[in-house]
N, CA, C and O atoms as CSV, one atom per row, in Angstrom:
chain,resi,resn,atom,element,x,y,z
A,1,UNK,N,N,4.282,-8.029,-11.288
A,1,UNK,CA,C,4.307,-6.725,-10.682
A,1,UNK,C,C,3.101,-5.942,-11.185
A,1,UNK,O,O,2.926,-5.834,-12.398
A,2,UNK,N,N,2.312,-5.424,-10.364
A,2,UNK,CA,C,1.132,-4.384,-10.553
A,2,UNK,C,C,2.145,-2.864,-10.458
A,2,UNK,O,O,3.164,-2.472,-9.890
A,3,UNK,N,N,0.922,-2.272,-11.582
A,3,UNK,CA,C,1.781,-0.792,-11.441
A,3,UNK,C,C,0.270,0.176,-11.448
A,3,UNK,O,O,-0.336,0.560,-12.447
A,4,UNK,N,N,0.012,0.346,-10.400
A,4,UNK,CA,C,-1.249,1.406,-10.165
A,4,UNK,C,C,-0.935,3.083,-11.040
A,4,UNK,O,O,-0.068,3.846,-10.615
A,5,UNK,N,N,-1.462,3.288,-11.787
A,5,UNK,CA,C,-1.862,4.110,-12.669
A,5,UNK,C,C,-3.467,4.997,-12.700
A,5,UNK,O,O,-4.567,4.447,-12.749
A,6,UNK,N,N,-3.145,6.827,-12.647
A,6,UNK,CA,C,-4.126,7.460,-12.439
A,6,UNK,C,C,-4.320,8.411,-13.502
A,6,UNK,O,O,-3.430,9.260,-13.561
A,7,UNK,N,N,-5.342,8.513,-14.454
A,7,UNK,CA,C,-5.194,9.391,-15.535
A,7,UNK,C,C,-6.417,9.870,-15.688
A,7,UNK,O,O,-7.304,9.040,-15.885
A,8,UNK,N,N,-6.795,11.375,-15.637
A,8,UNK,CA,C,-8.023,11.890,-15.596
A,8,UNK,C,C,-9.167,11.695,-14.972
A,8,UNK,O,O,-10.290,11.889,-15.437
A,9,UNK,N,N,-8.837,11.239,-13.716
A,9,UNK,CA,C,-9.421,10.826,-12.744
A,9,UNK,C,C,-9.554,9.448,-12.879
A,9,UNK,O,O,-10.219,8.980,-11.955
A,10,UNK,N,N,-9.051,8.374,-13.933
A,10,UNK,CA,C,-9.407,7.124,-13.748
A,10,UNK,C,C,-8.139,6.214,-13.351
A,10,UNK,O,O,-7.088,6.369,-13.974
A,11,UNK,N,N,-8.229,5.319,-12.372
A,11,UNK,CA,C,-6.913,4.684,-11.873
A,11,UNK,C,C,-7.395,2.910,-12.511
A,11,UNK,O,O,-8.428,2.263,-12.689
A,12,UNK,N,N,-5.986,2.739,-12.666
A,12,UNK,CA,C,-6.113,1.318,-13.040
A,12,UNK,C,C,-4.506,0.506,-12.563
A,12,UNK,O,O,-3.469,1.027,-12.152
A,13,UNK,N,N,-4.824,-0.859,-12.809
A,13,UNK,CA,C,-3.550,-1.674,-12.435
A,13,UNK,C,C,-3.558,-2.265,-13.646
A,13,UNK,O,O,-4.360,-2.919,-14.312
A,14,UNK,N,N,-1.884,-1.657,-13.814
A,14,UNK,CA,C,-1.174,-2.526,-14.894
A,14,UNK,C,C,-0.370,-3.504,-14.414
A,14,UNK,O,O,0.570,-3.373,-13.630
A,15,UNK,N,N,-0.978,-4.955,-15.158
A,15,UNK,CA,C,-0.001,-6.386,-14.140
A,15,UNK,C,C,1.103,-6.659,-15.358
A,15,UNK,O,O,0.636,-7.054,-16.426
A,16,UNK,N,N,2.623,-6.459,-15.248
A,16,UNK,CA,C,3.103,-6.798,-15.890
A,16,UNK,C,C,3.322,-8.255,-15.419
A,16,UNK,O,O,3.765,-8.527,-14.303
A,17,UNK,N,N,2.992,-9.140,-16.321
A,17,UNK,CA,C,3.223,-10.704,-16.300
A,17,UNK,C,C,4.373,-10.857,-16.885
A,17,UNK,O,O,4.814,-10.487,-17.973
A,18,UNK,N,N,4.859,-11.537,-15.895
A,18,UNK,CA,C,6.342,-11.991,-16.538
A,18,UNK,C,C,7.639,-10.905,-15.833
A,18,UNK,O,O,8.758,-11.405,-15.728
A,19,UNK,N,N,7.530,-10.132,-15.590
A,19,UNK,CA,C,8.428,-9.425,-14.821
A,19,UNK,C,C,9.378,-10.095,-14.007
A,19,UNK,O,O,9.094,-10.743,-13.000
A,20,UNK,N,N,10.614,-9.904,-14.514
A,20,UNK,CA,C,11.942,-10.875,-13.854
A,20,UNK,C,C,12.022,-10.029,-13.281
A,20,UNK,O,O,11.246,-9.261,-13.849
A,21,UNK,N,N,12.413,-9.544,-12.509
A,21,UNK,CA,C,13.165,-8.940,-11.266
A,21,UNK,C,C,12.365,-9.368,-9.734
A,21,UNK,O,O,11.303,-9.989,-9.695
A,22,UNK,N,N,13.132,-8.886,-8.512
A,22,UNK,CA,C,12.828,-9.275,-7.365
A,22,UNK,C,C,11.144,-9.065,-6.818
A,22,UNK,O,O,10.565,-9.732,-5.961
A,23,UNK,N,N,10.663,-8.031,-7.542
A,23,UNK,CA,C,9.346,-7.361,-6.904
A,23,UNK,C,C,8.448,-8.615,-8.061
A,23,UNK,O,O,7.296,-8.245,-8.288
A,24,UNK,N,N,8.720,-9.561,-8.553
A,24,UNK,CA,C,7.939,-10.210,-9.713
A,24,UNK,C,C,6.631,-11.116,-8.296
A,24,UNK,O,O,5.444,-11.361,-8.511
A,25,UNK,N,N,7.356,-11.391,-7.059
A,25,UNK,CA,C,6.047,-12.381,-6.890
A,25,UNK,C,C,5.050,-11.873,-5.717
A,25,UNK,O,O,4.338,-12.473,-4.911
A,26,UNK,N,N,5.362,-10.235,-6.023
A,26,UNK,CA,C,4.715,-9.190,-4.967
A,26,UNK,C,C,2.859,-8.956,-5.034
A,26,UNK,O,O,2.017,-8.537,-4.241
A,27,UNK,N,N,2.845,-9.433,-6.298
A,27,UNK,CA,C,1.422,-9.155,-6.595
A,27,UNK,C,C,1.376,-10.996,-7.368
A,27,UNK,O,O,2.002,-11.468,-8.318
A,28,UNK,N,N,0.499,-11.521,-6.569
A,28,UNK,CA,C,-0.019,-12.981,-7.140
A,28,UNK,C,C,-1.412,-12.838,-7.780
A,28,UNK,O,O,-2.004,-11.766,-7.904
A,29,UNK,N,N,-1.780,-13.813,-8.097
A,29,UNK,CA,C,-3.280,-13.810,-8.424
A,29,UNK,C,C,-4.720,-13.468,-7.720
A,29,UNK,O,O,-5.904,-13.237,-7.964
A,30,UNK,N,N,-3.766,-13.603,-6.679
A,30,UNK,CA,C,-5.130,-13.245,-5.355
A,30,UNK,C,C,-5.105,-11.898,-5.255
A,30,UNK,O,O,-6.096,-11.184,-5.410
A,31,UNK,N,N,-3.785,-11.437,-4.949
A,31,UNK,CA,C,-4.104,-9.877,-5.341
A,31,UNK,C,C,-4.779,-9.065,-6.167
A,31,UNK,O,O,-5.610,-8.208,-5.865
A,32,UNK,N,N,-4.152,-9.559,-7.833
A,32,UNK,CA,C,-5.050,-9.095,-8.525
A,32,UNK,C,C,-6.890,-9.132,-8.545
A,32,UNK,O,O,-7.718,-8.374,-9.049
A,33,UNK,N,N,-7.015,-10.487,-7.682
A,33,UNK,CA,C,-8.613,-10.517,-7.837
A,33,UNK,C,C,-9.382,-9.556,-6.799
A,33,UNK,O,O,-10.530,-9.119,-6.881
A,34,UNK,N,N,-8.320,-9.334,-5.702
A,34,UNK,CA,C,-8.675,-8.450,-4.157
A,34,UNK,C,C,-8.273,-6.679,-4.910
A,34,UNK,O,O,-8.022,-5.793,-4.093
A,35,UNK,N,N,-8.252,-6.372,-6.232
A,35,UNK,CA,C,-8.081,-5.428,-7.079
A,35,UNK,C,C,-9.213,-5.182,-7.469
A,35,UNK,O,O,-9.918,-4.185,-7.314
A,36,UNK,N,N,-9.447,-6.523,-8.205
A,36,UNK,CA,C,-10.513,-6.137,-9.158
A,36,UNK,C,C,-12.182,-6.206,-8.445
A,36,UNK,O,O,-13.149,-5.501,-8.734
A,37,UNK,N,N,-12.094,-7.177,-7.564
A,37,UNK,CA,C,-13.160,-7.250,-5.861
A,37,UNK,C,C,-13.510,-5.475,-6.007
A,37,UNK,O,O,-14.553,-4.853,-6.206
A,38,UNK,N,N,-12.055,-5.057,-5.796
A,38,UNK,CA,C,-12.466,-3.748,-5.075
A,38,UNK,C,C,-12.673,-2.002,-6.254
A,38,UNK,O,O,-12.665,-0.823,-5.902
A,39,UNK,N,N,-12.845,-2.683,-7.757
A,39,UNK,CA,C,-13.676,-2.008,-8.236
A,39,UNK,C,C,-12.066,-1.380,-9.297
A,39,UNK,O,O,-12.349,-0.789,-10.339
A,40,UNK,N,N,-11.089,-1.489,-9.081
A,40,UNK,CA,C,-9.693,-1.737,-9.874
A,40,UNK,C,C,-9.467,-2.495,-10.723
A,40,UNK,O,O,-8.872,-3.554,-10.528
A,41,UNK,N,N,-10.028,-1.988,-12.184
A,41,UNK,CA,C,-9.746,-2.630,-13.396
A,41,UNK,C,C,-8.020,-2.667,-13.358
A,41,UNK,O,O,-7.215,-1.905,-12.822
A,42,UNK,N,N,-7.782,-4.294,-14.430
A,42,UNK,CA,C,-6.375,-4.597,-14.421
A,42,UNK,C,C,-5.851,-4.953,-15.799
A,42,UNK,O,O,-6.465,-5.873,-16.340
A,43,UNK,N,N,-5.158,-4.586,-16.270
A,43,UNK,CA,C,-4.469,-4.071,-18.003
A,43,UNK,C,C,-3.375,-5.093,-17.631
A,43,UNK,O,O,-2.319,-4.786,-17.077
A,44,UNK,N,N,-3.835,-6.671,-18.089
A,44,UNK,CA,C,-2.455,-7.341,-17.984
A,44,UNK,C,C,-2.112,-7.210,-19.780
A,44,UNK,O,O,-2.612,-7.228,-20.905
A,45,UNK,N,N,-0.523,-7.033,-18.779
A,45,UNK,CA,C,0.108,-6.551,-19.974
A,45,UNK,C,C,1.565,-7.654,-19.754
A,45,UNK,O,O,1.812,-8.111,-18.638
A,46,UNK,N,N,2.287,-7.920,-20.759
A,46,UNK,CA,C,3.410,-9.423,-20.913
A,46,UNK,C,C,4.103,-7.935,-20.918
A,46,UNK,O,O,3.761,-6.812,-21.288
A,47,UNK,N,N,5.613,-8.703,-20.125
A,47,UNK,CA,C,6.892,-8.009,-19.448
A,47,UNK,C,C,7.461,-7.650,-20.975
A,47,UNK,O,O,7.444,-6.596,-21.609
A,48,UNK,N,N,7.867,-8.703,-21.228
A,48,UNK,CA,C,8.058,-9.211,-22.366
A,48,UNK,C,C,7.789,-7.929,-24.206
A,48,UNK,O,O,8.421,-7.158,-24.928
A,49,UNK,N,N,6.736,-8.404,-24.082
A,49,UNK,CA,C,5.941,-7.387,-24.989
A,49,UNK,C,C,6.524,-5.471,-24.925
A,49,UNK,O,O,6.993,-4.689,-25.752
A,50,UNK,N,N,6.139,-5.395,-23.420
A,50,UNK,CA,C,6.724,-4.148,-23.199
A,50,UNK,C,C,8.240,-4.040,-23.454
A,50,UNK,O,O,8.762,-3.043,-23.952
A,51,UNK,N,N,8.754,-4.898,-23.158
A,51,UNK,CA,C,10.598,-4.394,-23.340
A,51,UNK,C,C,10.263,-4.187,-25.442
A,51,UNK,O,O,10.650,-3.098,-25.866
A,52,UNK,N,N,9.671,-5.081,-26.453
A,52,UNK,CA,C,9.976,-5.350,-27.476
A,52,UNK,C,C,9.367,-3.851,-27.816
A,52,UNK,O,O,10.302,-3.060,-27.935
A,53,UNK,N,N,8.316,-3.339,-27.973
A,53,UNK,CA,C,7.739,-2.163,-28.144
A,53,UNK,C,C,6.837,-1.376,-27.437
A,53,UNK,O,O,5.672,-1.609,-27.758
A,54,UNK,N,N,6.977,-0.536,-26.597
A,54,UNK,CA,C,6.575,-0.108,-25.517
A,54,UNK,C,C,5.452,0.972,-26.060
A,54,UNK,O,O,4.372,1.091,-25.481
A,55,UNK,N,N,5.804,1.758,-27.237
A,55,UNK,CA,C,4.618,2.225,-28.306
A,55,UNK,C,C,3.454,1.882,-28.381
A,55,UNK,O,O,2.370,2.426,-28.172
A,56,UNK,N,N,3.979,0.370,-28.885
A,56,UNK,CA,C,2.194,-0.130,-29.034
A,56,UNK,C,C,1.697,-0.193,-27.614
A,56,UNK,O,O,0.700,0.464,-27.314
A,57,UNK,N,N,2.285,-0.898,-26.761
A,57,UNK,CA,C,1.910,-1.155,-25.186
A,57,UNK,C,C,1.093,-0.018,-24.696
A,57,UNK,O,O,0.003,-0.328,-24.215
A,58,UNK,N,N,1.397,1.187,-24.723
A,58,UNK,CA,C,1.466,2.437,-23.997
A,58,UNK,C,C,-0.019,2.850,-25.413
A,58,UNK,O,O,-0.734,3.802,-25.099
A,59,UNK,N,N,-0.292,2.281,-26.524
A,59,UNK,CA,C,-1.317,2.494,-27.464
A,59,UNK,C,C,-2.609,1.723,-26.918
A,59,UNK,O,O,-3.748,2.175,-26.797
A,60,UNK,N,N,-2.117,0.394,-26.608
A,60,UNK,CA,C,-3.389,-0.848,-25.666
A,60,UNK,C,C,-3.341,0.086,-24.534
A,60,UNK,O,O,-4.426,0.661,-24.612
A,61,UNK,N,N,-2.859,0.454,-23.765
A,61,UNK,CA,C,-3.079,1.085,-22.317
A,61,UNK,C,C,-4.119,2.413,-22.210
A,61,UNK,O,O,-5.025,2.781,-21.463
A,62,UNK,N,N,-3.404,2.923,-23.465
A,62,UNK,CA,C,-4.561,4.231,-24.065
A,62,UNK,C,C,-5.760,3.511,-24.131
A,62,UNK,O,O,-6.362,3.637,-23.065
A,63,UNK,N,N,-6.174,3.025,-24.686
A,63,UNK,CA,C,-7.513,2.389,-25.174
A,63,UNK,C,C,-7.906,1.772,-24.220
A,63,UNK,O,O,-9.080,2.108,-24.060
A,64,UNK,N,N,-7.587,0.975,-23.394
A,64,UNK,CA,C,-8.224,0.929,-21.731
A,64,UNK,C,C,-8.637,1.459,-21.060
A,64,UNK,O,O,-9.520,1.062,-20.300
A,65,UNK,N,N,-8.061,2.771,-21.090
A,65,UNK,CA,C,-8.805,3.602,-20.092
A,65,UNK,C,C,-9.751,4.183,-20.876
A,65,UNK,O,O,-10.571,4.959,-20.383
């Protein structure tokens, strides 16, 4: 699952990899590259990771943009 994100004028896609639920095979690899083609940096980030501490996650996400 991609999660398009806009912060101070800068937008980015966060790909959570690994995302169990139904929307998991909505965004494939081709997508992400027809993202990044089009000038949409992408913050893959593990599903996973985020459920365990979302702190640090949301600390890497800071520092991306």
């Amino acid at each position: 699952m991609v999660l398009i994100v806009e912060r101070n004028h800068e937008t980015i896609g966060i790909d959570f990899v690994g995302y169990p639920e139904r929307f998991a095979p909505a965004f494939d690899l081709a997508n992400c590259h027809m993202f990044s083609r089009a000038g949409l940096r992408i913050f893959p980030l593990s599903f996973s990771a985020w459920k365990r501490n979302r702190e640090r996650c949301l600390r890497g996400i800071e520092s991306f943009l």
